[in-house]
N, C-alpha and C positions, 0 to 999 in steps of 0.2 A: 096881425093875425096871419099864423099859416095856412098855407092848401095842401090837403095832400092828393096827389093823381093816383090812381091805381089803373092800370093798362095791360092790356094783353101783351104787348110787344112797344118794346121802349128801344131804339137806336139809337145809341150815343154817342157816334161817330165813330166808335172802334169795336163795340161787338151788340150782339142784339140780346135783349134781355128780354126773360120771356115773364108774364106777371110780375111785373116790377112797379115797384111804387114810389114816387118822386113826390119831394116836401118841396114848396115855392113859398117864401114871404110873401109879404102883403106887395109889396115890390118887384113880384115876380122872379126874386132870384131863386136859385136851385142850394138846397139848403145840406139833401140827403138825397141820396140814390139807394134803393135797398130792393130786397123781394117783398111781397106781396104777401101780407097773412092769408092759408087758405080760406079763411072767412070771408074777405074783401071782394065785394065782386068787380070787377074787373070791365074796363070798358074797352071793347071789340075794335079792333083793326091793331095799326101801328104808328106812334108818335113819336119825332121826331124834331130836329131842328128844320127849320125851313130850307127850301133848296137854292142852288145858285147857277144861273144861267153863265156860264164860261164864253157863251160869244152869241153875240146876237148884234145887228144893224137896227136899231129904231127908228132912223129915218128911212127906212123903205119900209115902213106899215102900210103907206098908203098903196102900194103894189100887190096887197096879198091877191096871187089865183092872175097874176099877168104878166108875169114872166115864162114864158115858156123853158121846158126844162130838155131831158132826156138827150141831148148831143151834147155833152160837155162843158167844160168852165167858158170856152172863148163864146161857143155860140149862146150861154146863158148871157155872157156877158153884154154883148151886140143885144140882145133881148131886152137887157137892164135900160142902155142907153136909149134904144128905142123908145122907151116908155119915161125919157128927160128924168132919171136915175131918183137921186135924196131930195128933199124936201126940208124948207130948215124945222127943227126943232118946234114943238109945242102944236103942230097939228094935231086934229078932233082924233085920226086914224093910231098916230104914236102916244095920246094920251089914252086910247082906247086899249091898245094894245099893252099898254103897262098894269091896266087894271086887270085884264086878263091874265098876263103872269102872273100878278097878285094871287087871284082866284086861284090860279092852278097851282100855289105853295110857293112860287119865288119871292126869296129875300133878299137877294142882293144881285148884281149882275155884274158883268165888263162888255159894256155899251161902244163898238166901233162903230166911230162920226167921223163923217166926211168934214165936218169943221168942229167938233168935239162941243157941240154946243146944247147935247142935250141931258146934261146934268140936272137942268131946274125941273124937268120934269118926271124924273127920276123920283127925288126930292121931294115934289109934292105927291106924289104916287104913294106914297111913306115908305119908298125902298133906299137903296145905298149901293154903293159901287166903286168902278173907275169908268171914265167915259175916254177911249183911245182916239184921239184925235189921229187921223189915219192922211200916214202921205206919203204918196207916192210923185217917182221921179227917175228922168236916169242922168239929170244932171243938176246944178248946184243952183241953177238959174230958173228950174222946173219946181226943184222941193224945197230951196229954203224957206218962201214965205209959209207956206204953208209947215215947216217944222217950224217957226217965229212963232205963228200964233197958237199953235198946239201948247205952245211953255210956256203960255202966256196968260192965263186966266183969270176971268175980273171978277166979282162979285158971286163967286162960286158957291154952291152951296153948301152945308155940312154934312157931315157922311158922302161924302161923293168927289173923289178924285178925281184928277183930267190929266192926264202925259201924253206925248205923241208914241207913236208906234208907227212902223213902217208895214204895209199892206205886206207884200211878198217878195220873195225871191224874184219870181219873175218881170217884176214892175216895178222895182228899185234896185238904182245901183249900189257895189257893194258898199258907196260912201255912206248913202242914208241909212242901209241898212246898221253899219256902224255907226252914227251919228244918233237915228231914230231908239234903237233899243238898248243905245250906253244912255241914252238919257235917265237924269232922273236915278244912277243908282243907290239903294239902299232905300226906295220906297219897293211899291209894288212893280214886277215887270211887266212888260206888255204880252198880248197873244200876237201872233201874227199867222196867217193864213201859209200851208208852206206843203207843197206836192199833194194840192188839191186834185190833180187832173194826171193821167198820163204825158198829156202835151207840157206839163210845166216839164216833167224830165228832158224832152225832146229838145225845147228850147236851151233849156241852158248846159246840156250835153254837148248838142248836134247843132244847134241852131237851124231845126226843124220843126212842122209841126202848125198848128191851127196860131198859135202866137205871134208866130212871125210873121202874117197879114196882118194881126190887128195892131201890133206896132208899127209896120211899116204906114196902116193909115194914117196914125197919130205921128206919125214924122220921127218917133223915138230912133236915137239909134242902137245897132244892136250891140255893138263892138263895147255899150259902157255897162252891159249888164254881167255879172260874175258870170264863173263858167264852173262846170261843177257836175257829176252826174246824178245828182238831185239839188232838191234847195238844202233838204236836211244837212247834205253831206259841205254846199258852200256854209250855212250858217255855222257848222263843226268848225271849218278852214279858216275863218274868219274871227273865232274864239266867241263865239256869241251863244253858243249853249250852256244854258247853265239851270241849276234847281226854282229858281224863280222864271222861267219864260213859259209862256204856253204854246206850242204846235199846235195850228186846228187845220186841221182836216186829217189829213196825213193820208191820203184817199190810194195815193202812189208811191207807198215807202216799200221800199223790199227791206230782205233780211239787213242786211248791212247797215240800211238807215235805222232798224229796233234795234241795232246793237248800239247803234252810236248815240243813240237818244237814250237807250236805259242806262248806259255808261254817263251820261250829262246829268241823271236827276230831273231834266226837263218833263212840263206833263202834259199829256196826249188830248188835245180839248178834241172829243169827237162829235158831231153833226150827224148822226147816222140820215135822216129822214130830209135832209136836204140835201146829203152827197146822192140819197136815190134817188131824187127829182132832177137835180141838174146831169148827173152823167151813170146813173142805173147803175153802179158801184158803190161798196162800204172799203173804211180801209180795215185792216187786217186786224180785227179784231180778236183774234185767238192769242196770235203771234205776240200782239202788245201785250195782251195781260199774262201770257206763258213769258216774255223776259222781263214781268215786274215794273213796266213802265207804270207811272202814277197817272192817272185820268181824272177827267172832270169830264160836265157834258154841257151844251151848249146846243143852241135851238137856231142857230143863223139865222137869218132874216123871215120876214113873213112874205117874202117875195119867192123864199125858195121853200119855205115849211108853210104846212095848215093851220099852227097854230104856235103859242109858245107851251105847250104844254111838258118840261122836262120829263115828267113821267114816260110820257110816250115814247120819249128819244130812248129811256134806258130799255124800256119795251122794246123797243125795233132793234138794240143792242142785242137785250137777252135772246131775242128769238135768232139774230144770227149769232151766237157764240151760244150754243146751250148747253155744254160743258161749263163755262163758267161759273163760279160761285156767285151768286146772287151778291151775297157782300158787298163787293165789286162795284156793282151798279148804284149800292143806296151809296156806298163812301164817296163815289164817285160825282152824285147830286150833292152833298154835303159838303163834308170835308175835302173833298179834290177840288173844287173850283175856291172853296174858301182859299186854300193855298195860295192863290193867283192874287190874293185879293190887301195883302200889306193891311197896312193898319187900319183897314175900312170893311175888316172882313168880320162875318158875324158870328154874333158869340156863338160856341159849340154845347151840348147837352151835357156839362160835366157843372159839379157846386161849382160854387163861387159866381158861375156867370147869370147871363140872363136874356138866354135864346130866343127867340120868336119860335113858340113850338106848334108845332104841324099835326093834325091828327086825318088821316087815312083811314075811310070806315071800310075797313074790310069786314067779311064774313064772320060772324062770331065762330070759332072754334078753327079759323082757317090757319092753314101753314103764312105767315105773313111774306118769308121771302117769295115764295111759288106763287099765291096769289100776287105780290104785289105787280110783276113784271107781268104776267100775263097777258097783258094787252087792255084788261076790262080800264075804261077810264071811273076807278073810284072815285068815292066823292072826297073832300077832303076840307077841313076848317084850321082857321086858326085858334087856337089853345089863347094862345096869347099872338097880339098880332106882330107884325113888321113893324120896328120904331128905330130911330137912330140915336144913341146916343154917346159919344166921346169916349172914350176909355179911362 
């Protein structure tokens, strides 16, 4: 037996349809896509595929609201350690926190783990992903074990990928950083964290700057980290851009670095609401979407965001870029992080598949892109929920 939907506003990942009416099997697959008889009445807001969170920390759930933010990456970071950093996997906090993405529409994520080990709860959340085993080093004797057990995974679960990735520019040599994101090609690629902060520029420009005490604490030396007058421009130099990797922050890219990233295909994984908690800057949100760079959006940790709520993040986008097409923002919850996401990425609002669709109760009769970004936190259900299964 089929279903037929009829809806105000239908996002398909490439344009928005307004009264449109979707046929589903009994299977929940998407059968027909068409308009709406004017007869049909129609149910209020806008449905969609579910969203996908581009970078988030799940073992720092247990820190929401005690990391102090507003001076920058390094002194966030002394913050982080302060408070004895990740926590392994399957805490009450990081099962908690997965539910709440859930609630708030996310279907799938790329989970950076300090030892990539929270897949299983991913998994039973009923969501899907990759989980980036993150390692950092600036020498061979610092980051191989930890690149060993990132490629190494036992009883993993399904729908849910694990590769290592290397944290940053500033905090890996150019070895790892070679090592870390050739790994694994022709699956999905990794994010990596890359001119998050002004200081990262200073560091591996000038070897200036708030970075070079906190290395100097940790005994790193500085002479094994690339040089470069951003990260963007070392991971260019180093041949490591390419249409599968994700840049998240990009908090400190100038012109030069949005030419050389929309030139790569590379996509902008932006944090808007946790770049303004740790150092009260966005990155250059106009700039990237005027040269065409491709984005996704991502919620970073709960140690530097209030919640996971991705809506919110494109919220805090649209209000600084309000020239933007709206478009933008939803492709960018959808289709933009799906990109990142290799063969664990979930299915899109077109026949043949069969989405976890998302319903947004907006206003009956409302503009759905204008309201959607507004700020208001709609409420929002699943259609059909988040499931995983094989292709």
């Amino acid at each position: 037996m089929s279903e037929r939907l009829v809806v105000e506003a239908l996002w398909t990942g490439a344009e928005l349809l307004r009264r449109a009416a979707l046929l589903r099997s009994s299977a929940g697959v998407i059968t027909a896509i068409g308009a709406a008889a004017p007869e049909e009445a129609a149910l209020p807001g806008l449905v969609c595929a579910g969203f996908v969170n581009a970078h988030t920390h799940l073992e720092l759930s247990h820190l929401r609201g005690r990391v102090p933010g507003g001076a920058g990456s390094v002194a966030w970071v002394r913050g982080l350690f302060a408070e004895n950093g990740p926590r392994q996997a399957g805490s009450s906090e990081l099962r908690a926190a997965l539910v709440e993405a859930r609630a708030a529409g996310t279907v799938a994520l790329l989970d950076v783990s300090n030892g990539g080990h929270t897949g299983a709860a991913i998994a039973e959340a009923g969501l899907h992903g990759v989980v980036l085993a993150e390692c950092i080093g600036l020498s061979p004797e610092r980051f191989a074990p930890a690149l060993e057990a990132a490629a190494l995974p036992t009883g993993w679960p399904s729908g849910v990928l694990r590769r290592p990735t290397a944290h940053s520019p500033v905090s890996c040599s150019p070895a790892l950083l070679e090592v870390a994101l050739r790994a694994a090609e022709g699956g999905p690629w990794p994010t990596i964290h890359c001119d998050e902060d002004p200081d990262d520029r200073l560091l591996l420009a000038d070897r200036q700057g708030a970075w070079v005490g906190l290395h100097a604490a940790l005994g790193n030396p500085l002479e094994a980290l690339g040089r470069a007058p951003s990260g963007l421009r070392l991971l260019g130099a180093l041949g490591l851009l390419g249409p599968r990797l994700g840049l998240v922050h990009l908090v400190a890219a100038d012109d030069e670095d949005i030419a050389l990233l929309a030139a790569s295909g590379a996509t902008a994984v932006l944090c808007p609401r946790s770049n303004l908690h740790i150092g009260g800057r966005l990155p250059p949100v106009a700039a990237l979407v005027a040269a065409g760079v491709p984005l996704a959006i991502g919620t970073d940790s709960l140690a530097s965001a209030p919640d996971l709520d991705l809506l919110a993040e494109a919220a805090a986008l649209a209000a600084a870029a309000p020239g933007v097409d709206p478009r933008r923002w939803l492709e960018a919850l959808t289709e933009g992080g799906a990109r990142l996401l290799g063969p664990v990425a979930p299915a899109g609002l077109r026949v043949g598949a069969r989405p976890a669709l998302l319903h947004l109760a907006l206003p009956p009769g409302a503009d759905p892109l204008a309201a959607l970004f507004d700020g208001t936190r709609w409420p929002r259900r699943w259609l059909s929920p988040p499931a995983w299964s094989a292709p």
